[in-house]
N, C-alpha and C positions, 0 to 999 in steps of 0.2 A: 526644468530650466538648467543651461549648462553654468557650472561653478564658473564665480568668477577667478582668475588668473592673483586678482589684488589680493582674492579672503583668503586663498589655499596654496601657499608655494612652497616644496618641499625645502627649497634654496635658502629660505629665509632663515635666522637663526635671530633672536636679542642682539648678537654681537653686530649682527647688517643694519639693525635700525639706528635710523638718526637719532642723538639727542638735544638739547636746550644748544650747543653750539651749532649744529646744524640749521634750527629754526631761526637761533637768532641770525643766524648768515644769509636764510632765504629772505629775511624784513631786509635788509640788507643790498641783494638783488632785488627787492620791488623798488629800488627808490632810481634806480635808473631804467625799469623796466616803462612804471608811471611817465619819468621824464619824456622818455623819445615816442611813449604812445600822445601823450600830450601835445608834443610838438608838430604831431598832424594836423592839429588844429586850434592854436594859440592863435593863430595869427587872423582869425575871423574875423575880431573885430577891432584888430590892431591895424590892419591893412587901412583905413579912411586915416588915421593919424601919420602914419606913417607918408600916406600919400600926400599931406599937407606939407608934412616937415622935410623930406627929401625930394619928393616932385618925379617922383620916377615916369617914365615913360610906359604907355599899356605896355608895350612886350616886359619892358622892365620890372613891372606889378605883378603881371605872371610868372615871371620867372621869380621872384622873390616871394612868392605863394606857392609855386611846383617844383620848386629844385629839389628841393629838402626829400621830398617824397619819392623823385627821378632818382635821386643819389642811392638813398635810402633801398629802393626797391633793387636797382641794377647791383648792388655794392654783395648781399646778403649769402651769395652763395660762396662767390669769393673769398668775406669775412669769415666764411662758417670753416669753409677749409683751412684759411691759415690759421685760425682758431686752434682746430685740433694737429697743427704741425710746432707751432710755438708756445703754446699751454692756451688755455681757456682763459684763466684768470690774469694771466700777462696782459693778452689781448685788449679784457675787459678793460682794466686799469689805462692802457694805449688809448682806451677809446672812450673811457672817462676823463683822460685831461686833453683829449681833441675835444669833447663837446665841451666842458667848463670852458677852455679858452674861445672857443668857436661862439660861444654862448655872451662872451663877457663882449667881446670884436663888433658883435650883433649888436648890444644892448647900444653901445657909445659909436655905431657907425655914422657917417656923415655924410654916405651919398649911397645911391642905392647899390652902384657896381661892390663897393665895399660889404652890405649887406644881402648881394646874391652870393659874393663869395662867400660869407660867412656861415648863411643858410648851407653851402653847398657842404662846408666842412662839417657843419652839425650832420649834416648827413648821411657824411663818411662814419662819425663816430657813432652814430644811431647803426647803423649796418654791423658798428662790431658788436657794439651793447647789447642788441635784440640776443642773436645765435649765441652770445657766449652766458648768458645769464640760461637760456635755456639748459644747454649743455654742462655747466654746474650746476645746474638744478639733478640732471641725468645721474650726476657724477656723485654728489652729497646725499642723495636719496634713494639708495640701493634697496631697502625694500620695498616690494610693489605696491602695498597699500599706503604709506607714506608718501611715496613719488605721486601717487592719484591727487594724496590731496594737496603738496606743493601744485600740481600742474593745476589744478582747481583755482588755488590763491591766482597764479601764474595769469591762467586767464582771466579773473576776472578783475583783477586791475589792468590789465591792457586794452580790455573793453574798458571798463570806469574810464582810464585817462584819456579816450580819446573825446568823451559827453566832458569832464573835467576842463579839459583844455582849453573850450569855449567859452566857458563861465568864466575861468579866472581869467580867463584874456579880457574879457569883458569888466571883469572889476578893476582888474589893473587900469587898465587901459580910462577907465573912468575917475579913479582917484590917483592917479602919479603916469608918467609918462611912459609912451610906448614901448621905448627900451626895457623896463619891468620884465615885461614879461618873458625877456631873455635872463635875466637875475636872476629869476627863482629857480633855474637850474646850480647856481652854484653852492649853496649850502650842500646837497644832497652829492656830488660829485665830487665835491672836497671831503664828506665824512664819508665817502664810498673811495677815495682813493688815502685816506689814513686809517681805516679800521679794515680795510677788502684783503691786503695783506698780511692780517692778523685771524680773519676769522675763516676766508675761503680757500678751498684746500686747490691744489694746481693738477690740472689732468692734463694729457695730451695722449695724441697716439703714439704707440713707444717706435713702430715702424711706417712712417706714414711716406715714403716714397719721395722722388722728384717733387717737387712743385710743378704743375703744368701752367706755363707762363700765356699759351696761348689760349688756355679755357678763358683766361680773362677779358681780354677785348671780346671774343665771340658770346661769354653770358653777357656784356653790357649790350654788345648789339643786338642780342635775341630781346632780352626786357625790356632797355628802354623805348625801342619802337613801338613798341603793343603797349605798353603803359600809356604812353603818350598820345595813339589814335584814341584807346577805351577812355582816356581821360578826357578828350576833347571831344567825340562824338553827342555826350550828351546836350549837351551848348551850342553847340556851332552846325549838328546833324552829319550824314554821311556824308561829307565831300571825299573827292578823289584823294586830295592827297593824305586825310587819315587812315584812309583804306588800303593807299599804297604802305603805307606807315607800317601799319598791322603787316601788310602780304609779308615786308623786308626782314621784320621782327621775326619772323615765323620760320624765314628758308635760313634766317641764320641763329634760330632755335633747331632747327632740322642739325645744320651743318656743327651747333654747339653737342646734340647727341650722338651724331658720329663719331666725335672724336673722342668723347667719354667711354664708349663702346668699343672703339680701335688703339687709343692708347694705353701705354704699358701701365702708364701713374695719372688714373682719372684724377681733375678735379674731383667728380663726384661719381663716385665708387657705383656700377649699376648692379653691383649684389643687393647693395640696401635695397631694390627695389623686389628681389628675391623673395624676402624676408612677406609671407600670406598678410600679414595685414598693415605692411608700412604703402605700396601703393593706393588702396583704397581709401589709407588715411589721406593722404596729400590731396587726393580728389574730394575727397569728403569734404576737407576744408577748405578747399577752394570755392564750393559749392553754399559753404556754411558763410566764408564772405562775400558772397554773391548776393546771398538774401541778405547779412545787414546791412550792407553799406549801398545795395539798392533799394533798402528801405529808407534808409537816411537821407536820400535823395530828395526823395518828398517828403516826410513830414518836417524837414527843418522850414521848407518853402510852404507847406500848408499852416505852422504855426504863424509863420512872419507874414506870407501876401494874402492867403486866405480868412485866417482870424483876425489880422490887423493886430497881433503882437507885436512892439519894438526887437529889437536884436534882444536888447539885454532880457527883458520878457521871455522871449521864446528860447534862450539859452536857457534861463532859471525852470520853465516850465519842463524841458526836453531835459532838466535832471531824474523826472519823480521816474519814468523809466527805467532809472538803473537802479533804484530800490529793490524790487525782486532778483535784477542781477545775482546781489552777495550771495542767498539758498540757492541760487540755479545749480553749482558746481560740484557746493557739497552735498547735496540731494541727490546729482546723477552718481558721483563718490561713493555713498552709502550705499544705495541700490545695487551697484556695482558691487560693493564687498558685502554684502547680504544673499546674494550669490544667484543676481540677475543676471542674464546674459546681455553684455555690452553692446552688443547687435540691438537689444528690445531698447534700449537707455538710448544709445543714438538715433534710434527711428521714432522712439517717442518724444525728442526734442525737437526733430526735425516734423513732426507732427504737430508739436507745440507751435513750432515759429511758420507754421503753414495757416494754423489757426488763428494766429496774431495777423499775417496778410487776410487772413477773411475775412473778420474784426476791421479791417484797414477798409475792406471794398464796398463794407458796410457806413461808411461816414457819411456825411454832408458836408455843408460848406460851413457848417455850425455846431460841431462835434467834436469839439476839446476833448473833454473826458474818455468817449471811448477811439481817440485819437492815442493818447497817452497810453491808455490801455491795451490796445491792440499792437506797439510799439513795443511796453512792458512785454507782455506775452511774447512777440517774437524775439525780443532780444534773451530771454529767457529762455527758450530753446535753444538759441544760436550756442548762447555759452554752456550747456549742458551738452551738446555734440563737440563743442570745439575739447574743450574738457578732455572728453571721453577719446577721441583719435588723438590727441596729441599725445593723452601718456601712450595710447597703442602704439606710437609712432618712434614714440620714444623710446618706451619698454622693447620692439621689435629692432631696432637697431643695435648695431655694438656698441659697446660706451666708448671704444677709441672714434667713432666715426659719428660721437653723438653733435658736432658743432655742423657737420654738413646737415645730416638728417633734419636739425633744428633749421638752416636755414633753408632747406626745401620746403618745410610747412611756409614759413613765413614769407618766402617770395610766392607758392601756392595764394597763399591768402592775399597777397598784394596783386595778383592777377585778376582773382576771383573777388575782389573789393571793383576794381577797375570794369571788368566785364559785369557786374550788377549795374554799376552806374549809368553804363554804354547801353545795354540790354533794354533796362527797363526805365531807364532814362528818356531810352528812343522809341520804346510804345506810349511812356505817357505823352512824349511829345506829340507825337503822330496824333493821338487823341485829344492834344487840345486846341490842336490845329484846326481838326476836323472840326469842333464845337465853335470858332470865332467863325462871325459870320463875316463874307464874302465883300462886306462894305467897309468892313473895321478897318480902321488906318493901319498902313503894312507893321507897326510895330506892336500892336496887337497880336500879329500871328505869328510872332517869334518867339515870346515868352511871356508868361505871367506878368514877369515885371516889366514888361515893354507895354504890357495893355495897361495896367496902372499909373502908368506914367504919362502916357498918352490922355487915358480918360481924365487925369485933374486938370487938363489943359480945355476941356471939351466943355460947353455951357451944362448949368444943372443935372434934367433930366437923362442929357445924352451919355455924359459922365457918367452917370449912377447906372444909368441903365450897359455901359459898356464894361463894369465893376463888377457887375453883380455877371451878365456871361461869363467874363473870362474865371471868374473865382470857380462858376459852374464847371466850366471846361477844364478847368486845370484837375477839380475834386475827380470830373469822368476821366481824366488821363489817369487818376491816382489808383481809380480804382480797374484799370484795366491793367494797367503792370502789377496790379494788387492780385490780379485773378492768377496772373501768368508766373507771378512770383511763387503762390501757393501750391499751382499747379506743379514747377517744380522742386519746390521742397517735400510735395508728398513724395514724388519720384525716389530723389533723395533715401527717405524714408524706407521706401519697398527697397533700395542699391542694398542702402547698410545693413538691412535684416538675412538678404542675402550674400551676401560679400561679409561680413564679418560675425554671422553665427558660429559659436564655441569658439572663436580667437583666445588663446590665452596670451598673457606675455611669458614671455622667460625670462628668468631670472638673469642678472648680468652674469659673463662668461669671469669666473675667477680668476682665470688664467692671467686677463689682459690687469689684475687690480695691483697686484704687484709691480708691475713695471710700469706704472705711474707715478708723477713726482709730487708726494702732497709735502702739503705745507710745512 
């Protein structure tokens, strides 16, 4: 097996490794890492109070449930470059007292136009937070076995806080009032904006060129259109105009790489993609949230319609999953600096979370336990491959150009979160369309919870018996985006073994360390 890059670099010396103020800086960085992953999904079960006390209008409800996420997503490449032209840690701080106030705006808003804008701000400041926490993560942890296991930590509290989110919205939300769950951002953003200038040291790129003013309108219109159709196909099916949505997103993704390509001072530099193992990362991950966040699709709907879980229920249940999480990262870590080839660690995660959809196509309508478990298992792969390409991704990039690099994974993954949902959102639908029969009242064949709602209206027997199909139908939807999920994660699997056998990282380039302004 080839050595790994983490156990053996000639580059390394005692002098490059972190100490106790380095760790203590990355606790540090998780505490608004947690926040903005949290904030995907606080608002689960905040959303019915909310709707009570402001009375928003539908368009109004979705937009104060999808802004945060549009912003967030479209914002990341943007953030990731001015990041590395005005420091990392500057940034961060900019965009820890946008979300604290953004956060505070939210909690005490009084109609809902005031709380789309406020979400919209959280947004902005989520977009800096994510890429610049990464990129001093890049910059603090210069030797490679070190940076594995921060990017370890890294990921698996961004997975934990988005299963987290739901729960404590859900508590909140049941003993103190809706705004809560905009509060508990502010302790951690106020001690991240009094001790972040004491403990985190400042990077930037010491020649980082023009700004390109126009990359910016053309990344938000490449993203947020394809964000937008993959976010609404699952629900609503292919109509024309998501698909126009998608086609718009893409010719002005086309027209956003031309200009990276033809310009003198890219937004985003296309040597990074030079670099043998930073493209296959970004695919990788894409891939890698494609299978969770189109798993999560369904089993949050098979605990709540199909088991007759309450919200709060199937939020508490949909924790024990992330229990094996915490060893997923540092297991693929150790393997790694034991001196397994990172190829074998990526294919056999992506193996894992193939076998976790098998496990899934394997349920009934009555299979809590190996619900949970087949959920555990693939999310345990997931974060064992995300793990492993990001530090590639990271280690394979410059450290001047670490805040772009950082946000190409993370709008990666916001594509490939998006297209799992869209994907395999619209086979399970398709399949439980097919399974309601021909007679069921038309809101039967819309959704799970269109037939359940329908059937408590229906006398006795007709109810139960229109209960008991659609639960059938929805389990056969589950398990056929289950099949097609597995099928490509093995793919996956065979990509990484070929595409990333013997990758080492390299060591950061010395040259670029000195002409960085630390703390």
């Amino acid at each position: 097996m080839t050595n790994s890059p983490s156990s053996t670099n000639p580059a390394s010396t005692p002098d490059s490794r972190a100490g106790r103020r380095e760790w203590t800086a990355l606790g540090v960085l998780m505490l608004p890492l947690l926040l903005v992953s949290m904030d995907v999904s606080v608002l689960y079960f905040a959303i019915p109070a909310i709707s009570a006390d402001l009375e928003p209008s539908g368009t109004q409800q979705l937009w104060i449930f999808d802004i945060y996420a549009f912003v967030l997503a479209g914002l990341l490449m943007t953030m990731g470059s001015i990041g590395d032209r005005i420091g990392r840690r500057r940034l961060l701080l900019i965009g820890a007292a946008a979300f604290g106030t953004a956060s505070f705006v939210a909690a005490y808003a009084n109609s809902a136009e005031t709380l789309i804008a406020a979400r919209a701000v959280l947004g902005i400041g989520g977009a800096t937070l994510m890429p610049s926490t990464m990129a001093l993560l890049r910059t603090m942890f210069t030797d490679p076995g070190q940076r594995a296991k921060a990017i370890g930590l890294w990921s698996g509290v961004m997975t934990a806080g988005v299963a987290l989110g739901s729960v404590l919205s859900g508590v909140l939300v049941q003993y103190f009032w809706w705004g809560s769950v905009f509060l508990i951002n502010l302790p951690a953003m106020a001690l991240l904006l009094l001790i972040g200038p004491f403990l985190l040291p400042e990077s930037k790129n010491p020649a980082p060129g023009r700004f390109d003013w126009p990359s910016v309108p053309l990344s938000l219109a490449a993203v947020l259109p394809v964000i937008y159709g993959l976010k609404e196909i699952p629900s609503e099916g292919w109509h024309v105009q998501y698909v126009v949505s998608i086609t718009v997103g893409l010719l002005f993704a086309a027209l956003f790489v031309h200009r990276q390509r033809t310009t003198a001072s890219p937004m985003i530099d296309p040597t990074l993609f030079r670099a043998r193992g930073f493209a296959p990362s970004v695919l990788l991950n894409l891939v890698s949230a494609f299978g969770m966040m189109g798993s999560a699709f369904f089993t949050t709907q098979y605990l709540q319609s199909v088991l007759g879980k309450s919200a709060m229920e199937a939020a508490l249940w949909a924790l024990l999953p992330s229990v094996p999480i915490g060893a997923a990262a540092p297991l693929a870590t150790t393997l790694v600096q034991k001196g397994v080839d990172r190829a074998y660690v990526v294919a056999t995660g992506f193996a894992l979370a193939s076998g976790g959809y098998g496990m899934l196509a394997l349920t009934d309508t009555d299979s809590l336990w190996p619900a949970l478990a087949a959920a555990g298992v693939l999310a345990s792969g997931i974060v064992m491959v995300m793990s492993q390409i990001m530090d590639l991704a990271m280690g394979s990039a410059p450290v001047e150009k670490a805040g772009v690099a950082s946000s190409l994974m993370e709008t990666g993954a916001e594509f490939g979160g998006a297209l799992g949902m869209a994907v395999l959102g619209s086979i399970g639908t398709a399949l439980y369309r097919h399974g309601i029969p021909a007679s069921a009242p038309a809101p039967a064949h819309e959704t799970l919870g269109g037939a359940l709602a329908v059937a408590r209206q229906l006398p006795g027997h007709t109810g139960d018996a229109l209960i008991a199909t659609a639960r059938q139908a929805f389990t056969d939807g589950m398990h056929g985006a289950a099949i097609a999920g597995a099928v490509l994660l093995l793919g996956a699997a065979i990509a990484a073994t070929r595409t990333l056998r013997g990758l080492r990282v390299q060591a950061p380039e010395p040259a670029a360390e000195p002409q960085e302004a630390q703390a």
